[in-house]
C-alpha positions in Angstrom: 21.4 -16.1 -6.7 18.0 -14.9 -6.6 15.2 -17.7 -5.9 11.5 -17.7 -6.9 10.3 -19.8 -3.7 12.9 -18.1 -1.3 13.2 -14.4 -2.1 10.0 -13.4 -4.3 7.0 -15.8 -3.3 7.0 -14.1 0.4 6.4 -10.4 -0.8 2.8 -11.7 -2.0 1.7 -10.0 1.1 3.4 -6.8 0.4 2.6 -6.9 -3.3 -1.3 -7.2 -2.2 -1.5 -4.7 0.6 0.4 -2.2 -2.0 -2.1 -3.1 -4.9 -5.2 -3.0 -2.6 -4.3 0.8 -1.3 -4.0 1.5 -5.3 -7.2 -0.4 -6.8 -9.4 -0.2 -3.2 -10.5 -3.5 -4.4 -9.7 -7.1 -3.0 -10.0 -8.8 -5.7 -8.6 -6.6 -8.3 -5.4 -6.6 -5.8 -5.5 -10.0 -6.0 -5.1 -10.0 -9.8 -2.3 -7.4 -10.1 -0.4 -9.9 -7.6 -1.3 -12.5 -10.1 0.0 -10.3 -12.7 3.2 -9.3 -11.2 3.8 -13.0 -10.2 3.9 -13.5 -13.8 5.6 -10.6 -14.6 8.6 -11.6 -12.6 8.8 -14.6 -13.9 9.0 -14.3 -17.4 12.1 -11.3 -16.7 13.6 -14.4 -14.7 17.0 -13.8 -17.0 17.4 -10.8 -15.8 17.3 -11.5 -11.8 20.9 -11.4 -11.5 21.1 -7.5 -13.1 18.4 -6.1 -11.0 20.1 -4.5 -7.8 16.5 -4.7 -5.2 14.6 -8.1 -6.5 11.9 -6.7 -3.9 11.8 -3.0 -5.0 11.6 -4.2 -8.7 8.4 -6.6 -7.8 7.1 -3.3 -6.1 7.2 -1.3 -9.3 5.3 -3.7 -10.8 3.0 -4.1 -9.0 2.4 -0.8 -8.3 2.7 0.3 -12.2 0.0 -3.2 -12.9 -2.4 -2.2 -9.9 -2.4 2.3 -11.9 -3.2 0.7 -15.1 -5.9 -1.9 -13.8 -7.0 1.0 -11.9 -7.1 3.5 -14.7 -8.9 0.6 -17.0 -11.4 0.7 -14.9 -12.2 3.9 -15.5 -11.5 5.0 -11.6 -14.1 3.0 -10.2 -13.6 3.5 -5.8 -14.8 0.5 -3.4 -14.0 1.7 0.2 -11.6 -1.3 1.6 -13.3 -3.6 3.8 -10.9 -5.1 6.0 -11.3 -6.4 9.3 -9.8 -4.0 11.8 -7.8 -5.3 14.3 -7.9 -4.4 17.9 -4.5 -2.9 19.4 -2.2 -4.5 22.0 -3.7 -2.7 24.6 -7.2 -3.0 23.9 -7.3 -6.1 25.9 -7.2 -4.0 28.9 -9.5 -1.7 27.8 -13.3 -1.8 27.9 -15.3 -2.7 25.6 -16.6 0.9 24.6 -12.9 2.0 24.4 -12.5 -0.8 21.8 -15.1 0.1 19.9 -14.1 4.1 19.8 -10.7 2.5 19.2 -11.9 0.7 16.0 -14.3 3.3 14.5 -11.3 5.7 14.5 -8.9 3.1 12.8 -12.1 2.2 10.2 -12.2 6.2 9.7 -8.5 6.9 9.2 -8.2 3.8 6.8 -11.3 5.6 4.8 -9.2 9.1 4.9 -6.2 7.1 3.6 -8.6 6.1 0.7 -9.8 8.8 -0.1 -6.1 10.4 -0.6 -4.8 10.8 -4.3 -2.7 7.9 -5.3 0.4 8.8 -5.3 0.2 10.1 -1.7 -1.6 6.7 -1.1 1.2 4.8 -2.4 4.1 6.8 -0.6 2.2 6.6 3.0 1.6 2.6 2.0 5.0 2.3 1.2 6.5 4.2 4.2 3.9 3.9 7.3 2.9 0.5 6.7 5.4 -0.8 4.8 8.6 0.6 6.4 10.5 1.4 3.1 13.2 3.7 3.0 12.2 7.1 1.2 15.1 5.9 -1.5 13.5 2.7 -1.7 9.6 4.3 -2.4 11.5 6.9 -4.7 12.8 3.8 -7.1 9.4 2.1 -6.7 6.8 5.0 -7.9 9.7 6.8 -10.3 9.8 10.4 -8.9 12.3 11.7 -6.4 13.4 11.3 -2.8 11.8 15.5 -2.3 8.9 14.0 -3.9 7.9 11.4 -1.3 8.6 13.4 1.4 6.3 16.1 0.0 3.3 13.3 -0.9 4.0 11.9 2.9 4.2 15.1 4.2 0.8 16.4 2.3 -0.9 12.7 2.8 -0.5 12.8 6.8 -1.0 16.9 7.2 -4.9 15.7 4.8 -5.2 13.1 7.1 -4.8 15.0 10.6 -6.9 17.4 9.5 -9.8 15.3 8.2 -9.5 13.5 11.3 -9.9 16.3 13.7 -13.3 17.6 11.8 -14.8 14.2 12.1 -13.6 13.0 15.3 -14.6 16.6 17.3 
């Protein structure tokens, strides 16, 4: 038996961190959590037919965060969140922290600057950990398809990196 409190309510970080990487906007990703709260809610009669409770709040959320998106006529605001140091930057000087954390604000501006879908799938996979099955379900294209947008996301990213960071 799927509970509210016990198996949806803690994917509100998930949820956000997934709609933030789609709107690029704090508190629009804020709403679309809102949203699919809501969403989930009032489909509450139909928790015990849906297979994955957490891959069906992913969809969406991920189908909510496109359309607010798209309503807002594409509008980009580069994500501002704190970077945080690595495990081993505690050893490490303080100009090694600081290279450290520009590199981590520039790749978090690459992954921005991806298209969505390839956004979404390295979200989903890198950060999230999902299964390529699982991010197939949640954006509604196929298992080749990920891998391609993962493949084509991290080969943009690499690349981008290397002309900045030389």
């Amino acid at each position: 038996m799927i509970s509210f409190q016990h198996d949806i309510l803690p994917l509100k970080d998930k949820l956000f961190r997934l709609a933030l990487r789609i709107t690029l906007n704090p508190a629009e990703a804020e709403d679309v959590v809102q949203e699919t709260m809501i969403k989930v809610w009032s489909r509450r009669d139909n928790w015990d037919t849906i297979d994955n409770i957490e891959t069906f709040c992913l969809t969406i959320c991920r189908n909510l965060a496109i359309d607010k998106t798209r309503h807002l006529a594409n509008q980009s605001v580069p994500l501002d969140t704190e970077i945080e140091p690595s495990d081993n930057s505690q050893h490490a000087n303080p100009e090694e922290q600081t290279i450290q954390q520009d590199r981590i604000k520039m790749v978090r501006q690459l992954i921005n600057q991806l298209p969505e879908k390839q956004r979404s799938c390295m979200q989903l996979r890198d950060i999230e950990g999902k299964s390529y099955k699982d991010i197939a379900a949640i954006l509604a294209i196929t298992e080749e398809q990920v891998k391609v947008n993962i493949f084509r996301a991290r080969q943009t990213i690499r690349e981008q990196f290397k002309k900045v960071d030389t």
